[in-house]
Structure formats: C-alpha cells, structure tokens
C-alpha positions as CSV (number, residue, x, y, z in Angstrom):
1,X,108.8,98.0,100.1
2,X,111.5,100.0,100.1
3,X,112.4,101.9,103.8
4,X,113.1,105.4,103.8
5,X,116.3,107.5,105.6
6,X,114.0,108.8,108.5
7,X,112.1,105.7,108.9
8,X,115.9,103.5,108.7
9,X,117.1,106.0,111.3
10,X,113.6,105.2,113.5
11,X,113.8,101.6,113.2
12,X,117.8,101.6,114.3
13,X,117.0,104.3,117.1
14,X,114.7,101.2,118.0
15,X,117.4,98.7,118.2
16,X,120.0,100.6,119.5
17,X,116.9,101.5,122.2
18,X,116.0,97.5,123.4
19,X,119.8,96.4,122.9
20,X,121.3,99.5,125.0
21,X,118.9,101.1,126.9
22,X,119.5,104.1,125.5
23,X,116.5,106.4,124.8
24,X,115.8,106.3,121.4
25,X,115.8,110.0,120.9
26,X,119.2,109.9,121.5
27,X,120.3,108.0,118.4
28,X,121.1,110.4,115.5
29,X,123.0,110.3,112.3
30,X,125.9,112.1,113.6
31,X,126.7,109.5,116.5
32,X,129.5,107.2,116.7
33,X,128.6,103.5,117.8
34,X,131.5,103.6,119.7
35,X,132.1,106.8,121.0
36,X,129.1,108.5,122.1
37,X,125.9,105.2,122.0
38,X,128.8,103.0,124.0
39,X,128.1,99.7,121.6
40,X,131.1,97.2,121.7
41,X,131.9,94.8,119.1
42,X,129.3,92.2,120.4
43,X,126.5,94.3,120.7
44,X,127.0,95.9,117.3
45,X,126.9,92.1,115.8
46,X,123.3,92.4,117.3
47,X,122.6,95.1,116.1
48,X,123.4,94.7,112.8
49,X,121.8,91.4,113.0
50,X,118.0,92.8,114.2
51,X,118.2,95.7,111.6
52,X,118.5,92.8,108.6
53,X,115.8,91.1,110.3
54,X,113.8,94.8,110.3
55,X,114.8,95.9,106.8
56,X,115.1,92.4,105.2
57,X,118.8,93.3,104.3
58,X,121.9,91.3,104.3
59,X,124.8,93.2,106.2
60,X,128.5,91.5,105.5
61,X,130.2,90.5,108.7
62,X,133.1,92.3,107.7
63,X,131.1,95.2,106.3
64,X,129.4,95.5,110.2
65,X,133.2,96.8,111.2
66,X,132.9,99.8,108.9
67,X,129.3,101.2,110.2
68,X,131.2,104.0,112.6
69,X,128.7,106.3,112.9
70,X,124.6,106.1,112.9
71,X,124.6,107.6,109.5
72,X,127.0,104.6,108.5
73,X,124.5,101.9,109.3
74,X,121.4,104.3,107.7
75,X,123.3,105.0,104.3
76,X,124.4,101.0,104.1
77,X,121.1,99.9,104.6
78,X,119.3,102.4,102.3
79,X,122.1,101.2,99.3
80,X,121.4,97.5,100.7
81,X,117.7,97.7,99.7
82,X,117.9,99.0,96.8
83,X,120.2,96.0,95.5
C-alpha cells in the first residue's frame, strides 16, 4: 500500500521526533535537516534507515546526502514507492 505525501511527512515527523527529540509538529516540508532540525550526518543515516523500515523503501547511501530539506526525503520516498 502505497503511502501518501501527508502521511510520509507524519511518519518522518515521527522519526525525526524519537531520533532528535524534536516535537514532531516542528518537522515540515520546508526544513533543512541541517539547518533548522540540527541532524548531523550520523543521525540522518538513521533516519533514513527507520523511514525504509516504515515505508518499505530502499534509500541509496549516496542518495541519503542529497535529502536537504524535509520535502527532499518526502518527495524521494513517494517516487521510491511507486518503483
């Protein structure tokens, strides 16, 4: 079953929740990884690990580096499950 936008967005707001603290409310499409939700390069491997565990995606090592933003990550996955 195919996830969509809002519930991908949900289910990362989730992750980024357990593996930053962060309140989930706080992670939106616009945000940077980086810059504003503070996730190094370690915790974005998590990350990225968890939400193809959640989605049942595979996401690239090397593609993991190009997720900048929240939207990034929501827009791969989307195209990922559609594959």
């Amino acid at each position: 079953m195919a996830f969509s936008e809002q519930e991908i967005l949900a289910g990362l707001a989730e992750i980024v929740n357990e593996e930053t603290g962060l309140p989930a409310e706080s992670v939106t499409p616009e945000k940077s990884f980086t810059d504003d939700l503070d996730v190094d390069s370690l915790s974005m491997m998590t990350i990225a690990t968890l939400a193809e565990e959640k989605f049942d995606v595979r996401i690239p090592d090397e593609e993991v580096g190009n997720l900048k933003t929240v939207q990034d990550a929501v827009s791969y996955i989307n195209g990922a499950q559609q594959a």
